[in-house]
Z-matrix of the N, CA and C atoms (Angstrom, degrees):
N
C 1 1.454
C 2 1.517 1 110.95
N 3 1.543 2 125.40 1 169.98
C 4 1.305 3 125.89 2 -152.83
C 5 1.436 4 82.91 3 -164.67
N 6 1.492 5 109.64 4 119.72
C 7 1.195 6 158.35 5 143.43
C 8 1.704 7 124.72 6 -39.54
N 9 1.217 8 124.35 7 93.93
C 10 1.834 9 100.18 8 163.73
C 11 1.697 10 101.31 9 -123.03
N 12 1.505 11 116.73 10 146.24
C 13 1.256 12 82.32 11 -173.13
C 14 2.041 13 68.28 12 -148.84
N 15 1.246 14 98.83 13 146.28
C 16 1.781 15 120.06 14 -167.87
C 17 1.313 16 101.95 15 -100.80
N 18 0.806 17 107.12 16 144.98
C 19 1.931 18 132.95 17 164.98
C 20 1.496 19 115.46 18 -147.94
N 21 2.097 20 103.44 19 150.80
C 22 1.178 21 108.96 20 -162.59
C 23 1.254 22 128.22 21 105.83
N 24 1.213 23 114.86 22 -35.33
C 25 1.904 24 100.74 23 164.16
C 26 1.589 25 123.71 24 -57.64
N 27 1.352 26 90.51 25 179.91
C 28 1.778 27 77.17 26 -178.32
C 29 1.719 28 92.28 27 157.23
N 30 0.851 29 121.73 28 171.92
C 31 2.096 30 139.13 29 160.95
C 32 1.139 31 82.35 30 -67.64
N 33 1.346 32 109.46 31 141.78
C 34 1.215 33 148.91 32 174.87
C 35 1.767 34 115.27 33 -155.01
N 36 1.331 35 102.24 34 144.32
C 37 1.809 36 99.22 35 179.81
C 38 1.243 37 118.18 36 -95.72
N 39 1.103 38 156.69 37 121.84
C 40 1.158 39 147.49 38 118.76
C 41 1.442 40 108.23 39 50.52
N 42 1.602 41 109.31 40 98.13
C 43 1.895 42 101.61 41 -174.18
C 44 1.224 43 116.16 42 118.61
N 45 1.794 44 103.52 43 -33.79
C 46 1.452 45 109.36 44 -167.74
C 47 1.504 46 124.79 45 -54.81
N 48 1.256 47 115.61 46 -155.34
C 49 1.686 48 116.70 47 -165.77
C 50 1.499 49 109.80 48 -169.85
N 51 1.826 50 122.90 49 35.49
C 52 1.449 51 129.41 50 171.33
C 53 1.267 52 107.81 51 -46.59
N 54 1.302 53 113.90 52 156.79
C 55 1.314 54 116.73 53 162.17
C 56 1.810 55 99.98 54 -126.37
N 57 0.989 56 122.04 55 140.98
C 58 1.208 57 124.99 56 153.64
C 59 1.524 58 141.85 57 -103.66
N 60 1.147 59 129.71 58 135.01
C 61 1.626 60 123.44 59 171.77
C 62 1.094 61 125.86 60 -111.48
N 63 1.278 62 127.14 61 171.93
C 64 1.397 63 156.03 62 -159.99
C 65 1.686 64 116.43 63 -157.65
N 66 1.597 65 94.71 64 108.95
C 67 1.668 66 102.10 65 -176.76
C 68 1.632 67 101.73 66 -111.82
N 69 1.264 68 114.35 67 118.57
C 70 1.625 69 110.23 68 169.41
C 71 1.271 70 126.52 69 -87.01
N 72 1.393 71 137.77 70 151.24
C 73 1.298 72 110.42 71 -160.54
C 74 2.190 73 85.38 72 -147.18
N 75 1.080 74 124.69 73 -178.19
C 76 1.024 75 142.94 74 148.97
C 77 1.494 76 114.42 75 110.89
N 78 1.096 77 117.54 76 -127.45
C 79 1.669 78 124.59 77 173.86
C 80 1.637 79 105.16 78 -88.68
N 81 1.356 80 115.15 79 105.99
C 82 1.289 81 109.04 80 -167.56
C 83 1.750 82 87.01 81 -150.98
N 84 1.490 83 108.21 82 129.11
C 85 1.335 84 123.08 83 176.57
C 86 1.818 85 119.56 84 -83.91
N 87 1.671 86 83.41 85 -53.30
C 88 1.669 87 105.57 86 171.67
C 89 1.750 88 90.11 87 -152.67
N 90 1.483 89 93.47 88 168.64
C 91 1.644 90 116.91 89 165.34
C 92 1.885 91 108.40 90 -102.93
N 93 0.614 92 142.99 91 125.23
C 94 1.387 93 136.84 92 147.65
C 95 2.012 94 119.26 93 -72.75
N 96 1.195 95 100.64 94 -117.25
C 97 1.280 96 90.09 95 167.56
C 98 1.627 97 130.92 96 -65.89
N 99 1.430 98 136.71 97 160.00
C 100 0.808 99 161.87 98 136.25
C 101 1.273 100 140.73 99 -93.58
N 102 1.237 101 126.86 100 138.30
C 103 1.968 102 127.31 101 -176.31
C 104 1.613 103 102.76 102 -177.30
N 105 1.571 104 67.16 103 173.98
C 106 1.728 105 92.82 104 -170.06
C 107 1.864 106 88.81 105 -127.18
N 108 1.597 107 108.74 106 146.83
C 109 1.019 108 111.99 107 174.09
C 110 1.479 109 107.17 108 -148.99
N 111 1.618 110 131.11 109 151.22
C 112 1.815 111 105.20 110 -171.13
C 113 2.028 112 76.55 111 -143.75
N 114 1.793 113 89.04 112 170.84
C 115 1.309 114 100.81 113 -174.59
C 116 1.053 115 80.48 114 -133.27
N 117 1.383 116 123.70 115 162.07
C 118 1.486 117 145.33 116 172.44
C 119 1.653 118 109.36 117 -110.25
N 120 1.147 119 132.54 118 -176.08
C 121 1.086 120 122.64 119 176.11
C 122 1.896 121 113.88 120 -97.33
N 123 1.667 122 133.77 121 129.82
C 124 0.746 123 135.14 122 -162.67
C 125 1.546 124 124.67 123 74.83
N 126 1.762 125 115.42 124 -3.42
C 127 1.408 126 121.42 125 177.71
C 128 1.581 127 114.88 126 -109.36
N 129 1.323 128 113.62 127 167.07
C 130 1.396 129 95.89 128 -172.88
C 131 1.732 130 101.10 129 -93.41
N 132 1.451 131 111.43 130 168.68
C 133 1.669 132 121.05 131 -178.65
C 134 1.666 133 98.70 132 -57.03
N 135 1.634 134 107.99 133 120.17
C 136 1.736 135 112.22 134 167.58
C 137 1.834 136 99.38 135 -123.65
N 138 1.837 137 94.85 136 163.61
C 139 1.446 138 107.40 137 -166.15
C 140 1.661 139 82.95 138 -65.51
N 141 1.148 140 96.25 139 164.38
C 142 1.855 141 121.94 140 152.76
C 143 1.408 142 100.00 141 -104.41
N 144 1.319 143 136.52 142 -86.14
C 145 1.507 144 168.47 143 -163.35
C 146 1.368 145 101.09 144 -146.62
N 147 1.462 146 73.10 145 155.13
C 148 2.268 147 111.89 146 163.56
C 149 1.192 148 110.40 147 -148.72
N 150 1.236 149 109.33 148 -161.37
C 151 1.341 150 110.56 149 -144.90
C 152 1.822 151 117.94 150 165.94
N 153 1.408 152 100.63 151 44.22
C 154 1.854 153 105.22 152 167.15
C 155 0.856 154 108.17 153 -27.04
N 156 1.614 155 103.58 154 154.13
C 157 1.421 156 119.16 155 176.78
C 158 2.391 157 122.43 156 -62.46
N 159 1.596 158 72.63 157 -3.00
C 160 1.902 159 72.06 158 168.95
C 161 1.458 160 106.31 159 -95.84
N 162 1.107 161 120.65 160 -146.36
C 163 1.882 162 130.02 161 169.59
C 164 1.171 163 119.68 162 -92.87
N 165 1.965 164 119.14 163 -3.42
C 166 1.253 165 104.12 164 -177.72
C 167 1.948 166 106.53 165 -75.78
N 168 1.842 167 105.10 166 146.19
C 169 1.232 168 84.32 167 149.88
C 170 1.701 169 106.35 168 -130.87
N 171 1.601 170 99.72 169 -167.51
C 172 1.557 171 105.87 170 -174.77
C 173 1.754 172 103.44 171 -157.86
N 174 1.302 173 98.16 172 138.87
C 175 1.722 174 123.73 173 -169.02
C 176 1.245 175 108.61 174 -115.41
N 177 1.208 176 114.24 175 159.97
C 178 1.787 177 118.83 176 170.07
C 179 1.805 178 71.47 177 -97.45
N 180 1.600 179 73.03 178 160.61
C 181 1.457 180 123.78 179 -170.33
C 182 2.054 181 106.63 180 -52.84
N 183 1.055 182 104.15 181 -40.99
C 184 1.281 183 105.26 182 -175.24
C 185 1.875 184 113.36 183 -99.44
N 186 1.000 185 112.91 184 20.79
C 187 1.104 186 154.55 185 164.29
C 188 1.674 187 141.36 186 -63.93
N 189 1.656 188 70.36 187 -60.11
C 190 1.625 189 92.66 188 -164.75
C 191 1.658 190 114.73 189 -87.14
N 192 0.922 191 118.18 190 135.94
C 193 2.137 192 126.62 191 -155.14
C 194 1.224 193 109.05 192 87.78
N 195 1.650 194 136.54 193 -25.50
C 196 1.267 195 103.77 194 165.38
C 197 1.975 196 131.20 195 -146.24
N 198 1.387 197 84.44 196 31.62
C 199 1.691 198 104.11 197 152.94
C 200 1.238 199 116.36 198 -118.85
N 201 1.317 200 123.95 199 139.01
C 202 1.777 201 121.57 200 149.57
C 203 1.259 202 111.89 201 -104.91
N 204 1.214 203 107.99 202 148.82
C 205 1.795 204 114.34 203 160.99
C 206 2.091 205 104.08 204 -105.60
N 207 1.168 206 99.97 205 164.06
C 208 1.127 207 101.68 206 -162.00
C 209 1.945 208 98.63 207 -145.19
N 210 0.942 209 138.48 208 177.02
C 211 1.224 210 134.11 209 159.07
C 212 1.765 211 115.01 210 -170.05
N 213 1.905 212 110.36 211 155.97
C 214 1.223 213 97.81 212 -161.75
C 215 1.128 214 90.42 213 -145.70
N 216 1.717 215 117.08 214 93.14
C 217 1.313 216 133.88 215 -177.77
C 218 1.608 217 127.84 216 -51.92
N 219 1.318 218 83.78 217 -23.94
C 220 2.163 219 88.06 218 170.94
C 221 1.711 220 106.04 219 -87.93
N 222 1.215 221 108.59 220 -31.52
C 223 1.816 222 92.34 221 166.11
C 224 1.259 223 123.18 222 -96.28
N 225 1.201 224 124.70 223 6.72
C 226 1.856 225 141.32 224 -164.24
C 227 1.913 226 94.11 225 48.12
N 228 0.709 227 108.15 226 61.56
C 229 1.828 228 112.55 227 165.48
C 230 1.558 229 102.26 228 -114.38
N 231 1.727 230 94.56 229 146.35
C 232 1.443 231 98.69 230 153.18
C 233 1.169 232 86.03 231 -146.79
N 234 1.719 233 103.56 232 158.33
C 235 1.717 234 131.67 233 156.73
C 236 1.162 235 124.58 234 -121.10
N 237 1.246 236 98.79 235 163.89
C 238 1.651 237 132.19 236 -178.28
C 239 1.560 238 114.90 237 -89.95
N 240 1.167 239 166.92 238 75.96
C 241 1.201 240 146.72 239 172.79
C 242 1.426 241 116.04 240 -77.98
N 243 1.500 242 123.87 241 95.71
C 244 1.668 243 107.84 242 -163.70
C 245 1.780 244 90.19 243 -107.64
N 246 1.938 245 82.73 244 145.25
C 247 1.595 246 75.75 245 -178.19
C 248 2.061 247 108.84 246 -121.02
N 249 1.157 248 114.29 247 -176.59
C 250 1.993 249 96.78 248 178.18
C 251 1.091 250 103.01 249 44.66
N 252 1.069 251 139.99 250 65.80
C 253 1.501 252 115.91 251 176.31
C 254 1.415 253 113.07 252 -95.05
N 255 1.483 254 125.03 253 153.07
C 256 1.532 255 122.46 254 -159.44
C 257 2.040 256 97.02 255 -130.23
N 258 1.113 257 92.46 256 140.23
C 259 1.174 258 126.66 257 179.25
C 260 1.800 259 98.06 258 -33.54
N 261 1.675 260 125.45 259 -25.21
C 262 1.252 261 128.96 260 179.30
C 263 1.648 262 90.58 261 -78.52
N 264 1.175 263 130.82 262 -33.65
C 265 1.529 264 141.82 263 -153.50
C 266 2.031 265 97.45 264 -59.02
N 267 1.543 266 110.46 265 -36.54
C 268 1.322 267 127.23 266 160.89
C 269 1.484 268 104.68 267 -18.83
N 270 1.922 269 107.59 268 123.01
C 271 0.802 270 106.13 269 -165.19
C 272 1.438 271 115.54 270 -162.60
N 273 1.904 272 138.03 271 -163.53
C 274 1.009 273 134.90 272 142.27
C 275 1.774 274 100.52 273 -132.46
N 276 1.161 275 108.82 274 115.38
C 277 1.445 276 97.09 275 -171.54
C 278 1.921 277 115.24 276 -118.60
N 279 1.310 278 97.63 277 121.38
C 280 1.386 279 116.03 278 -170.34
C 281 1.743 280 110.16 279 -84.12
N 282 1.092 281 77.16 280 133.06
C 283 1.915 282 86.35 281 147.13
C 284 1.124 283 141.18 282 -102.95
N 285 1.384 284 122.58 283 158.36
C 286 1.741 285 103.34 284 -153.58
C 287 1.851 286 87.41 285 -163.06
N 288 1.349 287 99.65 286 126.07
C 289 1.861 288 119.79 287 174.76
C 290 1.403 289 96.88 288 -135.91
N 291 1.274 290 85.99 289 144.13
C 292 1.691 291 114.48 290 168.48
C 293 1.805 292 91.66 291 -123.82
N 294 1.560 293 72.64 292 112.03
C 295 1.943 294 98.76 293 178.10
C 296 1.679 295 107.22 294 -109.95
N 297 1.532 296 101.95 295 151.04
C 298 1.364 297 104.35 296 171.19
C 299 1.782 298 111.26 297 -129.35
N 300 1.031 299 99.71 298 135.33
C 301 1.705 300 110.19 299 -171.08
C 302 1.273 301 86.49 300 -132.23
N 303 1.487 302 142.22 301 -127.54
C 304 1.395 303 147.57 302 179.18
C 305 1.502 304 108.98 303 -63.15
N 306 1.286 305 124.89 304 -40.49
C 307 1.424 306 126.49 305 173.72
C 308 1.181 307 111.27 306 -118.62
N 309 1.515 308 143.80 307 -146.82
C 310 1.481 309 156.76 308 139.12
C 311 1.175 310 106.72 309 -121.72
N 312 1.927 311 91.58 310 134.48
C 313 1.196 312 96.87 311 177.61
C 314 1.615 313 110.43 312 -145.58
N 315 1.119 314 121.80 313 -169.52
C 316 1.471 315 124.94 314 -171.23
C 317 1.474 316 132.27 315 -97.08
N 318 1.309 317 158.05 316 84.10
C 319 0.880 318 141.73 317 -134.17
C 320 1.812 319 111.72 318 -118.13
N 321 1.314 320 142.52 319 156.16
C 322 1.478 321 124.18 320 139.52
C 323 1.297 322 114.71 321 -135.69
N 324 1.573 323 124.45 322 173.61
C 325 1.016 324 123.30 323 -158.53
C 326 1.824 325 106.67 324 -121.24
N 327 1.079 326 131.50 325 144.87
C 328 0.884 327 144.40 326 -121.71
C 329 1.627 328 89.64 327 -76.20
N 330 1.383 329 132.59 328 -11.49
C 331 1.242 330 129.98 329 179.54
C 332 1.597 331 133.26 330 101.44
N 333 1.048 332 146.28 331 151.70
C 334 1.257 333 153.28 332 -174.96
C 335 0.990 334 126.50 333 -137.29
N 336 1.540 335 130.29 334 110.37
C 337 1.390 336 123.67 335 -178.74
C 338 1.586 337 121.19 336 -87.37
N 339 1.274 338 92.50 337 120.11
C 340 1.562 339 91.01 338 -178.12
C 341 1.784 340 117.67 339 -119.42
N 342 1.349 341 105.84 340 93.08
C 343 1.951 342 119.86 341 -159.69
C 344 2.013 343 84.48 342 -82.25
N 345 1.154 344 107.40 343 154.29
C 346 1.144 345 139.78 344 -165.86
C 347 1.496 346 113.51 345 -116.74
N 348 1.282 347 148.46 346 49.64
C 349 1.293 348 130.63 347 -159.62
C 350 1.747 349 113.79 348 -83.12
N 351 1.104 350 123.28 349 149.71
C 352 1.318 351 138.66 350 -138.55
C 353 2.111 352 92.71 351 -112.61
């Protein structure tokens, strides 16, 4: 079994600059992809970022200029650096690896709420 477990959410104001993480832990051969994904309340789960196992990464659209994802293949971590963040930024935001042990498979982590107050 395979482990993700998030840190870093929290209230935050309007402007702010959290970063969040994601440590994977368990029977893990390699990671392939990596991401962050958040749900809001009443919306369905959308990407934030990813982050293959090379250097490319990729953002949704509203996204892009002021989050990075980042990742650190000798500790299986990835992060979030969100920056401005706006009161829409309100959220539950998951982590999500596709690990390979005997097969690949999909994982997320139990989530982080990160509220935005204005």
């Amino acid at each position: 079994q395979v482990q993700l477990v998030e840190s870093g959410g929290g209230l935050v104001q309007a402007g702010g600059s959290p970063r969040l993480s994601c440590a994977a832990s368990g029977r893990i051969f390699s990671i392939n992809a990596m991401g962050w994904y958040r749900q809001a309340p009443g919306k369905q789960r959308e990407l934030v970022a990813g982050i293959p196992s090379g250097r490319s990464t990729n953002y949704a659209n509203s996204m892009k200029g002021r989050f990075i994802i980042s990742r650190d293949n000798a500790k299986n971590t990835v992060c979030l650096q969100m920056n401005s963040l706006k009161p829409e930024d309100t959220a539950v935001y998951y982590c999500n690896a596709e690990v390979t042990w005997y097969a690949s498979r999909n994982y997320w982590g139990q989530g982080t709420q990160v509220t935005v107050s204005s």
